[in-house]
C-alpha positions as CSV (number, residue, x, y, z in Angstrom):
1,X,-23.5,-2.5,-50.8
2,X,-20.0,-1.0,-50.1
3,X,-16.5,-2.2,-50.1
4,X,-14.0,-0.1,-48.5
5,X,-10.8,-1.4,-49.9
6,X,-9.6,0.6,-52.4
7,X,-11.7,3.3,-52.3
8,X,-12.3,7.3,-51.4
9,X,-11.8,8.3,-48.5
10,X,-9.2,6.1,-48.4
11,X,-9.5,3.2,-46.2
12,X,-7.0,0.7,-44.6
13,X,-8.6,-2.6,-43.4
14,X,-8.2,-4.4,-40.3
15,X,-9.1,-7.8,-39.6
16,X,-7.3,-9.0,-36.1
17,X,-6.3,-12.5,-36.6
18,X,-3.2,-15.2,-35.4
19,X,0.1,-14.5,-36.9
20,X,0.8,-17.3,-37.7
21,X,1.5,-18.7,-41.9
22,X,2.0,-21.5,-43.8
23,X,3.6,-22.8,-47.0
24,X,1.5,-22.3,-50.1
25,X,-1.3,-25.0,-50.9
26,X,-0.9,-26.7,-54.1
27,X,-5.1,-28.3,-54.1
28,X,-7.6,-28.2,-56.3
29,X,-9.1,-25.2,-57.4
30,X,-10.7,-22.5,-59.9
31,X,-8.1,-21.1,-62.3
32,X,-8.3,-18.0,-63.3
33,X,-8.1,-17.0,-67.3
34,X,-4.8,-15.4,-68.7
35,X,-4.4,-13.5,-72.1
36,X,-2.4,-16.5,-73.6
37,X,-1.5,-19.5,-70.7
38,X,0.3,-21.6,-73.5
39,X,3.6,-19.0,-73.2
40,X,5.1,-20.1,-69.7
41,X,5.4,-17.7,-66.7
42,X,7.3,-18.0,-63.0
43,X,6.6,-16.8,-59.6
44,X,9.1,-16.4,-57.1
45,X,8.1,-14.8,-53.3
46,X,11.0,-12.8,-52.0
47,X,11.3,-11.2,-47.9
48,X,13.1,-8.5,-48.4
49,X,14.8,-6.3,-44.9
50,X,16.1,-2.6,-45.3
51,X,18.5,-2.6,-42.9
52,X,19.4,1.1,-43.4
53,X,15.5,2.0,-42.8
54,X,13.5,2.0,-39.6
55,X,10.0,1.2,-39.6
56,X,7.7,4.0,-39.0
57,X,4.9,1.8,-38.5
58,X,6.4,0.1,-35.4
59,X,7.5,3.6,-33.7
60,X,11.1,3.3,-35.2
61,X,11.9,-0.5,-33.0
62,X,12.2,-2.2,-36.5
63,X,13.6,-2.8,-39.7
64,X,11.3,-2.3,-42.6
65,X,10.3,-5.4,-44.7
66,X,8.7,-6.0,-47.4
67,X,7.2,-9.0,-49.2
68,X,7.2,-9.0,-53.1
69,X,5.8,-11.3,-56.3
70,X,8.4,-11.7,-59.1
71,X,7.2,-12.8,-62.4
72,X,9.4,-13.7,-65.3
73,X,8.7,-15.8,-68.6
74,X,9.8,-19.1,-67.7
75,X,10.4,-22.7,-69.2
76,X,8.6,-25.4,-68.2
77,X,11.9,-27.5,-67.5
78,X,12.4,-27.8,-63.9
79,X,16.8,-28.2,-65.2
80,X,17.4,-25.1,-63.2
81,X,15.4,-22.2,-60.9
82,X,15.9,-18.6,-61.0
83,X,16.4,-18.0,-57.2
84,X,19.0,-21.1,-56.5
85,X,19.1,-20.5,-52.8
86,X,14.9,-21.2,-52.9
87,X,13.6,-24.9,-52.7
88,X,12.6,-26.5,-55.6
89,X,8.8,-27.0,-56.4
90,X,8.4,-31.2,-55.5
91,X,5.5,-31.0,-58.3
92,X,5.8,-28.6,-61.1
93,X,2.2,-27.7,-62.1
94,X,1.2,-25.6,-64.1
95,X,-0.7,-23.5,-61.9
96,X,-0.4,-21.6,-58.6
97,X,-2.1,-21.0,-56.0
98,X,-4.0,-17.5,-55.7
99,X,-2.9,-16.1,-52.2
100,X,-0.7,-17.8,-49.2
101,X,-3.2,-19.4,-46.4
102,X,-3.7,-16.7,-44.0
103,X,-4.4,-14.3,-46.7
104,X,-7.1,-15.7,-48.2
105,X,-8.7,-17.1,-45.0
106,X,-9.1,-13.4,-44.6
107,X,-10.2,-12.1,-47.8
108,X,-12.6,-14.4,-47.7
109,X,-14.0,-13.7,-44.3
110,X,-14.1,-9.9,-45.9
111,X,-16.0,-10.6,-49.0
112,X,-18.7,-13.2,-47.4
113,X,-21.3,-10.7,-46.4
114,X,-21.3,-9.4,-50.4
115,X,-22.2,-13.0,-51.6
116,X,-18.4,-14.8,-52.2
117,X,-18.2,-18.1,-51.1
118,X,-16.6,-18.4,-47.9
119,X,-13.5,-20.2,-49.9
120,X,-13.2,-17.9,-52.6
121,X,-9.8,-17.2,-52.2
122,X,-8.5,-20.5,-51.1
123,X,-9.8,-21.9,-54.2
124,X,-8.4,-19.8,-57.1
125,X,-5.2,-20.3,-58.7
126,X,-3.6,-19.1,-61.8
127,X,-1.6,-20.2,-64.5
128,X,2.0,-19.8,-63.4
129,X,4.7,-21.9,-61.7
130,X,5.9,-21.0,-58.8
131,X,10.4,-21.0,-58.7
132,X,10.2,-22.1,-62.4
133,X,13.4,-21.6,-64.5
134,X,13.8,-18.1,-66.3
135,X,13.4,-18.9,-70.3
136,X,16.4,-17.4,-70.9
137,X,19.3,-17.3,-68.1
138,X,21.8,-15.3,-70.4
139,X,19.4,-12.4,-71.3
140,X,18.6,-9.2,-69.4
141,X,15.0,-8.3,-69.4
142,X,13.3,-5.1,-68.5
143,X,12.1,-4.2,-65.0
144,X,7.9,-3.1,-64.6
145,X,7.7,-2.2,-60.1
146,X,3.7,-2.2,-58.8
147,X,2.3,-0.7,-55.8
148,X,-1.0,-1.7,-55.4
149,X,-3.9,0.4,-53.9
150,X,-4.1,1.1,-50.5
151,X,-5.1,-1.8,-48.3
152,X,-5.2,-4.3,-51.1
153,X,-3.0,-7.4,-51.2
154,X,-0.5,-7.5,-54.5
155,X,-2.1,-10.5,-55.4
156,X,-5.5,-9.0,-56.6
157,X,-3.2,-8.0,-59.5
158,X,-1.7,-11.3,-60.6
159,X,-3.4,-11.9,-64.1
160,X,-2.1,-8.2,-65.1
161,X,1.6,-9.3,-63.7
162,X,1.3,-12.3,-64.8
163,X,0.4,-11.3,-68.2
164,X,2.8,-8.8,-68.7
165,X,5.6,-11.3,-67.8
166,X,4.2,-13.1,-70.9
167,X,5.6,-10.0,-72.8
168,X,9.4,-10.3,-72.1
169,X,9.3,-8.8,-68.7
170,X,10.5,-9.0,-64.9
171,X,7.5,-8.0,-62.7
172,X,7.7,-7.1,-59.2
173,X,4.8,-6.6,-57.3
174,X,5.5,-5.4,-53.8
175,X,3.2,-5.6,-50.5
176,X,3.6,-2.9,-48.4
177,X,3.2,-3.9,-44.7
178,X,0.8,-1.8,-42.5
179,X,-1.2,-0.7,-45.3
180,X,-2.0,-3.9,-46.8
181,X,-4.8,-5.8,-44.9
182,X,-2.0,-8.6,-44.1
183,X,1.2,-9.4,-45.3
184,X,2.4,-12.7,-44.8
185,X,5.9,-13.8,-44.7
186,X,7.2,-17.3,-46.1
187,X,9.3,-18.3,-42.7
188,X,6.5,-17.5,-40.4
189,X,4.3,-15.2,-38.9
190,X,2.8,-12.0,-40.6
191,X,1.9,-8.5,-40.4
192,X,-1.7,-7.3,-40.0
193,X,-2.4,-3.7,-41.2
194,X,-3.0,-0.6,-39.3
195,X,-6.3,-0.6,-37.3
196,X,-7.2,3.3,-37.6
197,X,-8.8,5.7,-39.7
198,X,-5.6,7.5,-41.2
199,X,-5.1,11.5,-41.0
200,X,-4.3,13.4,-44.1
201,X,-0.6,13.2,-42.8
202,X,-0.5,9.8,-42.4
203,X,-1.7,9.2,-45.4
204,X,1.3,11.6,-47.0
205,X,3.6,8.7,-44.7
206,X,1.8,5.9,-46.3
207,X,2.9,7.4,-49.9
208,X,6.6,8.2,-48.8
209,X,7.0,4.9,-47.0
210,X,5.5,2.8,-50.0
211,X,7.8,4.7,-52.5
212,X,10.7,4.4,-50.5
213,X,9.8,0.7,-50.5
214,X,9.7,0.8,-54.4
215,X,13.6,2.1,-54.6
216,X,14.9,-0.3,-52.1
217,X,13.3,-3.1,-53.8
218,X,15.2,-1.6,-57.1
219,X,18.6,-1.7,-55.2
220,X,18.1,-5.2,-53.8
221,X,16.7,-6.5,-57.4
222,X,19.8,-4.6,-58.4
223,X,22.5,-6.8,-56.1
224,X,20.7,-10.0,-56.4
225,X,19.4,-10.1,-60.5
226,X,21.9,-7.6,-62.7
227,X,22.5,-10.6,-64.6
228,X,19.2,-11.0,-65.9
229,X,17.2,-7.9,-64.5
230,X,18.0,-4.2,-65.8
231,X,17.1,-2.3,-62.7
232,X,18.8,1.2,-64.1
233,X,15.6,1.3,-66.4
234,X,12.2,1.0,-64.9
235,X,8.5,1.2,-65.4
236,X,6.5,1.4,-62.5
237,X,3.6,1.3,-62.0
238,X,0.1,1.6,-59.7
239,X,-3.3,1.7,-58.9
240,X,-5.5,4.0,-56.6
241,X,-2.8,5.4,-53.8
242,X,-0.4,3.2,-55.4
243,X,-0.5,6.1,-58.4
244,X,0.9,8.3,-55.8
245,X,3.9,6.1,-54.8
246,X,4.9,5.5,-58.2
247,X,4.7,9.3,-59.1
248,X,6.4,9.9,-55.4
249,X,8.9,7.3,-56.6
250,X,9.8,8.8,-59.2
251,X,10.5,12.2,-58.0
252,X,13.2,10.7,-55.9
253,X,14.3,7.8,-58.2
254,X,16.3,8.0,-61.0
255,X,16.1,4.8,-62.2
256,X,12.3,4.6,-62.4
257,X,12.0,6.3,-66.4
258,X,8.1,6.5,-66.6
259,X,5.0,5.2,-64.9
260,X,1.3,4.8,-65.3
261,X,-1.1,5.5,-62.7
262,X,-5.0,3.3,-62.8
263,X,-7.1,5.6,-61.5
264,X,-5.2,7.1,-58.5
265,X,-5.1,10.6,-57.0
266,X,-1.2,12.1,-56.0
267,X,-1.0,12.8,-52.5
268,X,2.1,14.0,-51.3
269,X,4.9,15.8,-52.4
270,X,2.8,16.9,-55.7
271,X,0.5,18.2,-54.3
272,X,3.4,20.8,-52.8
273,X,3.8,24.3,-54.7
274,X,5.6,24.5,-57.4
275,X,6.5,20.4,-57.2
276,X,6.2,18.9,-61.1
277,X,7.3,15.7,-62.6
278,X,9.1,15.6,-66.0
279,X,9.2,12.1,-66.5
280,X,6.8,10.5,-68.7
281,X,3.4,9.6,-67.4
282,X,0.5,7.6,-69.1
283,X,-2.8,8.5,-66.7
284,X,-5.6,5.9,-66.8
285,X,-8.7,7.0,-65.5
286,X,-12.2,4.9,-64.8
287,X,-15.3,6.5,-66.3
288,X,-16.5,6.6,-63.1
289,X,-13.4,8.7,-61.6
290,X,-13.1,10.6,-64.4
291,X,-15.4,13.4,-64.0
292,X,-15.2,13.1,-60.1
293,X,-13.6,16.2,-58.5
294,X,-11.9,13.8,-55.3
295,X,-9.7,12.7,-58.0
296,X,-8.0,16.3,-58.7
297,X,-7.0,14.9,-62.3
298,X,-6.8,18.3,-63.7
299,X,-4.7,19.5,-61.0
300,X,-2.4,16.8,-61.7
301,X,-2.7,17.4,-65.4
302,X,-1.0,20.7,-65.0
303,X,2.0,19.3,-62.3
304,X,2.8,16.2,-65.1
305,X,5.4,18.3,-67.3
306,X,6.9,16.0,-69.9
307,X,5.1,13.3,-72.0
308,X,1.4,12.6,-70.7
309,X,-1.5,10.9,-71.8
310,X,-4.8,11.2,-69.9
311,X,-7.0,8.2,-70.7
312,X,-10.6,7.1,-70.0
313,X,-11.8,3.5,-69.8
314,X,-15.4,3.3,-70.8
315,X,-17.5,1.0,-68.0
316,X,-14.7,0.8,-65.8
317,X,-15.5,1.6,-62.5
318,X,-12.3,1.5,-59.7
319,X,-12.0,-1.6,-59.1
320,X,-11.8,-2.6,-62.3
321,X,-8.2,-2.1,-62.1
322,X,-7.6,-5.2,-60.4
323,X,-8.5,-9.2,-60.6
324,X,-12.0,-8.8,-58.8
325,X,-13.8,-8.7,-62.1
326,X,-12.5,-11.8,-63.3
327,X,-12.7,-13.7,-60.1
328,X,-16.4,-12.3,-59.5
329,X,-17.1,-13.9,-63.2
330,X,-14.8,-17.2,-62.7
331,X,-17.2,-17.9,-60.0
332,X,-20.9,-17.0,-61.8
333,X,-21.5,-13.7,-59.5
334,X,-21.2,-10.8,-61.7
335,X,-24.5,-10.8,-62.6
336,X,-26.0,-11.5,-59.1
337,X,-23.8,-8.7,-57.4
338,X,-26.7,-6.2,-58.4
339,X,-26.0,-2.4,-58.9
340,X,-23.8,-2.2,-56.2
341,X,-21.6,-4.8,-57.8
342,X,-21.7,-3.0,-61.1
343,X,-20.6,0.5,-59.1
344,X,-17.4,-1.4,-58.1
345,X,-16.6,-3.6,-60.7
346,X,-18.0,-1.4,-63.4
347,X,-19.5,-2.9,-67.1
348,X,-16.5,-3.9,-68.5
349,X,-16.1,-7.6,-69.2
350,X,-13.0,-8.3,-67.3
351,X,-11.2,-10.4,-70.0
352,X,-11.3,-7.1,-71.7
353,X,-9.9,-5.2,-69.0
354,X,-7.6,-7.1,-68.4
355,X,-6.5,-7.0,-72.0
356,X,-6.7,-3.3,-72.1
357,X,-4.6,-3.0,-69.3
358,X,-2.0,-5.6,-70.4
359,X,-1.6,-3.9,-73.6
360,X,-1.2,-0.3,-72.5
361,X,1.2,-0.5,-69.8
362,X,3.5,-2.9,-72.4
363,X,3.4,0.1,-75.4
364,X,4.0,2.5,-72.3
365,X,7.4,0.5,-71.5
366,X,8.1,-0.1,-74.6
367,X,7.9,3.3,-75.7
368,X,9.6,4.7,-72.7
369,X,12.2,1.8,-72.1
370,X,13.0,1.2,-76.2
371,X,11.9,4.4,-77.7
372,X,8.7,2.8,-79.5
373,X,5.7,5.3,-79.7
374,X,3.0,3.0,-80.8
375,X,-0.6,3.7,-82.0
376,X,-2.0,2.9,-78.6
377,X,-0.2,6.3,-77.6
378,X,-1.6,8.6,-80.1
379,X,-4.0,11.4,-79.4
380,X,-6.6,10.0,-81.2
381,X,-7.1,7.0,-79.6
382,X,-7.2,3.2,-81.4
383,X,-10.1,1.5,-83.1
384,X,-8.7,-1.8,-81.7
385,X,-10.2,-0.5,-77.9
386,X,-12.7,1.8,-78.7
387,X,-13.6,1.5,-74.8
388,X,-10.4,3.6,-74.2
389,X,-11.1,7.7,-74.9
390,X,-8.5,10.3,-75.4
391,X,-8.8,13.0,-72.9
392,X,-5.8,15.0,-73.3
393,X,-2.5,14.5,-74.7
394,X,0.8,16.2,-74.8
């Protein structure tokens, strides 16, 4: 058994479909779990154009465009709606739906052949409400950006956002067209991703294209939200080549303070001589990476010059950075996946992980955003996740 999304070499997906969309689907389905669903969280699903950025992808003919997730803690009064130029929901459940229609139609032809149900997508939801009102329209909360791994969707991430919105924060979660398997936009059609095996230079674009996305998204975010979103201080964020945007990102970006990386390798610019990064930098490794020399994690050890933690999470394997854990248990398959299940998802329950992850990027941002160093950041690890080992600290 082998999946090819998200991992070494890397791969980018294709799957050749219409490009057409449709509006979300509001139907019955499996929710997925959340750390605590009784504090209220919003979605919001924002097109974004640079119109001072050509498309690479489409030989320089286009502007680029990007599709993102916004989550915010939310009230569950419908009185008003963050984005007032966006429809209001007709029914105000408390769930949403997983992925938009074409998506998950996709996805699920993908993950048939492993032993999903063929509507495994199209069935989940999760506990949030999509254009809910912000909890508090006179506060300014603090900005966490994500750039998810290479030819994954951003919504294989949600309970993590979602989660972390629980916290106090504004999450963005941006798909990155051409490298994401599909990206679907909300006034029709979509994009399908590249349909190649990628060079080690196109790869390098990949990471320069997805961080540029990552500052744009800052300056519209900027425009559009400084009245409840501090964009001059950011967190971002990643997994797998999304590690290498953020840290690309923040090279170039001075807005972005500090940034955690789930088991990614740094293409690009730091992997240049004499390139380093002094911004703070929690890595997060899986067990399964972490001794793997693909990964280069002692290279980039040495290039990370301020702050850094270096992290291992016991029975994590790389995809254990993401929602397929919990979605594989939501629907009874962990156990029947067999070994090469386990190889992708890893041993980790993914309640836990899920936790884990929740809990470090927030004492990351807090301690880099408000100045808090809490005991999740020491060098000798914390007896509340004895899963997570210490591996080097500075």
């Amino acid at each position: 058994m082998k999946w090819v999304i998200m991992l070494k070499p890397l791969t980018v997906l294709t799957i050749i479909s219409p490009c057409t969309t449709a509006a979300f689907a509001f139907q019955e389905s499996k929710v997925l779990p959340s750390l605590d669903h009784s504090t209220s969280v919003g979605v919001t699903y924002i097109p974004m154009t640079d119109k001072n950025r050509l498309d690479p992808f489409t030989n320089y003919t286009e502007q680029r465009r990007v599709m993102i997730s916004m989550y915010y803690p939310a009230r569950p009064d419908p009185a008003t709606i963050l984005l007032e130029q966006q429809p209001k929901a007709e029914n105000w459940d408390s769930t949403t739906a997983y992925m938009p229609p074409l998506t998950a139609a996709l996805y699920d032809e993908l993950f048939v052949p492993f032993g999903f149900p063929n509507d495994t997508f199209e069935q989940l939801s999760t506990f949030c409400q999509q254009n809910a009102p912000i909890q508090n329209g006179s506060m300014i909360y603090p900005l966490l950006i994500f750039s998810p791994g290479g030819g994954a969707p951003r919504f294989w991430y949600t309970t993590m956002l979602e989660d972390l919105a629980r916290k106090g924060y504004v999450v963005v979660a941006i798909d990155h067209p051409y490298d994401a398997l599909v990206v679907e936009f909300p006034n029709g059609g979509a994009v399908i991703g590249l349909n190649k095996t990628l060079t080690r230079d196109e790869v390098e674009l990949l990471v320069r294209v997805r961080a540029q996305d990552m500052s744009f998204v800052i300056d519209e975010l900027s425009a559009k939200f400084s009245a409840n979103i501090n964009t001059t201080d950011v967190v971002a964020f990643g997994h797998s080549l999304g590690c290498a945007a953020v840290v690309e990102a923040m090279l170039n970006d001075t807005c972005i303070k500090g940034g955690v990386e789930f088991d990614g390798r740094l293409f690009g610019s730091m992997e240049k001589p004499n390139v380093t990064l002094s911004k703070p930098v929690l890595q997060f490794a899986s067990e399964a990476s972490s001794s793997d020399p693909f990964w280069r994690l002692d290279e980039q050890w040495e290039r990370l010059t301020g702050w850094k933690l270096e992290l291992v999470l016991s029975g994590a394997a790389h995809s254990t950075f993401s929602d397929l854990p919990l979605i594989a248990e939501a629907l009874g398959l962990r156990d029947k996946l067999g070994r090469g299940g386990e190889e992708q998802l890893g041993k980790l329950d993914g309640m836990r992980a899920l936790e884990v992850m929740v809990e470090y990027v927030s004492a990351f941002a807090e301690f880099v955003l408000m100045g808090k160093n809490g005991s999740l950041l020491g060098s000798n690890g914390n007896e509340r996740f004895p899963e997570v080992k210490v591996k080097r600290h500075i």
